[in-house]
N, C-alpha and C positions, 0 to 999 in steps of 0.2 A: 970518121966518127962524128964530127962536127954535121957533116951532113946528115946522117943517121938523126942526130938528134934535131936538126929542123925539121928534116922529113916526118918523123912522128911528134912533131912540135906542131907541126899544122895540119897535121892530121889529127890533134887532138884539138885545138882551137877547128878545125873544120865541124868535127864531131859535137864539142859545145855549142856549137854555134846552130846548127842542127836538131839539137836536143831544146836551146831555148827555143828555138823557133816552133817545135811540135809544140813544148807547152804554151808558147804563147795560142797557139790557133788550137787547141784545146779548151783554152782556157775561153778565149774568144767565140767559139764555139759553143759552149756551158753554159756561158752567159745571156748568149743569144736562144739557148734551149729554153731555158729557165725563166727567163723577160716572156719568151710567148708563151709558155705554162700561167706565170702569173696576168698577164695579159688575157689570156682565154676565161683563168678562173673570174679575173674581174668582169669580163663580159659575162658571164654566166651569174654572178651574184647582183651586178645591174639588171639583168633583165631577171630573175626571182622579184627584185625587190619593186622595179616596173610591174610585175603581175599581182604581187602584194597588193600594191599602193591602187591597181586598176579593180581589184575583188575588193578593197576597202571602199572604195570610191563609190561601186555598184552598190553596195551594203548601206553605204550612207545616203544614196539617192533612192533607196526604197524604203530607209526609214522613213525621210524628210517626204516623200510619195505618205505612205500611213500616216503622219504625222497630219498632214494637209487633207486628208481625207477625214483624219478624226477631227479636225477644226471645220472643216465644212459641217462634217453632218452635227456638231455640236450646235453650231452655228444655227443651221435648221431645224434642229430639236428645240430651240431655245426659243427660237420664232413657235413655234407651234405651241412650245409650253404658254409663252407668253398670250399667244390670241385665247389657248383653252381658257388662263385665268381671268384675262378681260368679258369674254363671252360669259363665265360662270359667274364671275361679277355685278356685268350689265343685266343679267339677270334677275341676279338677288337685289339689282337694284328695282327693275323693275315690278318684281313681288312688293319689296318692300313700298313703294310708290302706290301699288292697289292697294294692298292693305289698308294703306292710310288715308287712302280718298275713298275707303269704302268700298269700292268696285268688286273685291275679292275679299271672300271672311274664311279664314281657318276653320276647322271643325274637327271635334274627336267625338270619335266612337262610343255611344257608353253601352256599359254593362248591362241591358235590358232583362238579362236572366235575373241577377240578381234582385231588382227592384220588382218585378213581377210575377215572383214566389219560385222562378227554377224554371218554367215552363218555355222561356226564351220567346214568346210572343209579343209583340206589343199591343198593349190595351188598347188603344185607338187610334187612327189617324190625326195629324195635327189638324187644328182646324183651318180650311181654306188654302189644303195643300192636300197632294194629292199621291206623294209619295208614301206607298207603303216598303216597308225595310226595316233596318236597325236604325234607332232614335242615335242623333245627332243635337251634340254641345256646341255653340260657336264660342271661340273663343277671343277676347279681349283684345283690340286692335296693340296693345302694346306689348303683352306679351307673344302673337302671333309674329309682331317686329322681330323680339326675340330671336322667335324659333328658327325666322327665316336668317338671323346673321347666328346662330349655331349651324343650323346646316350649310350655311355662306362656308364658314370657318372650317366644315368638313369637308365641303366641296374643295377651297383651295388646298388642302391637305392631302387629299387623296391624289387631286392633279399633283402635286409635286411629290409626289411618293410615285405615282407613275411613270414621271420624267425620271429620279432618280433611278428606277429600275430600268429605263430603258438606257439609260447612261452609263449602268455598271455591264450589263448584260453588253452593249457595243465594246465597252471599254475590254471587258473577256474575252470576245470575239475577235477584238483585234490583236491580241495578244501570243 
């Protein structure tokens, strides 16, 4: 009996022994499943966030691309705004310069109907001139200064309203 009871005494420590050993290499196993599941998903979440980070990248090297292009061409709008207002300028300077040495006299238009009963003819030619036409007023070297820095003043006005619209309409355009 004593035998008996060793005999299924080590047949029961052979059988534990047995039983830890599946679970341990189950367990060994699970673990090594589960490491290369999390393993692959972290591969696969590195490289989403590597294509992220390469579509952002693109996205930001075509803005700083538009970016650099709207600085250039502002750049060369500005040059152009600026020669226009110099150019329109040296102009009104140079009117204003005849003007005042005489060289060049302003004139307006008068009303000849009026003064000549409706008929819009003029009574005669001036004398020791040979233009016939509508009678002409010259006007006063200091108010013809005038005129020419009002129209100066609409001249730079309108150029900078033009540069503005061609500024906003880029600005649209690039958007």
């Amino acid at each position: 009996m004593k035998l008996d009871v060793l005999k299924w005494g080590g047949a029961l420590v052979l059988m534990l022994c047995l039983m830890g050993g599946s679970a341990w290499a189950a367990w060994e196993w699970q673990a090594n499943a589960y490491g290369q599941q999390i393993a692959e998903q972290k591969a696969a979440h590195q490289t989403a966030l590597t294509d992220v980070a390469n579509a952002n990248s693109v996205l930001i090297l075509a803005e700083q691309n538009k970016r650099l292009a709207l600085e250039q061409w502002l750049a060369a709008s500005d040059q152009v705004h600026y020669r226009a207002l110099t150019d329109a300028k040296t102009n009104q300077d140079r009117l204003r310069d005849r003007i005042a040495t005489a060289d060049l006299r302003l004139s307006v238009l008068l009303d000849t109907a009026a003064t000549n009963g409706g008929d819009g003819m003029q009574a005669s030619t001036v004398p020791g001139g040979v233009v016939h036409g509508t009678a002409r007023a010259q006007l006063d070297r200091a108010h013809a200064q005038r005129i020419i820095g009002i129209t100066g003043d609409g001249d730079q006005g309108l150029i900078a309203l033009k540069a503005c619209q061609a500024y906003a309409k880029e600005i649209s355009r690039t958007k």
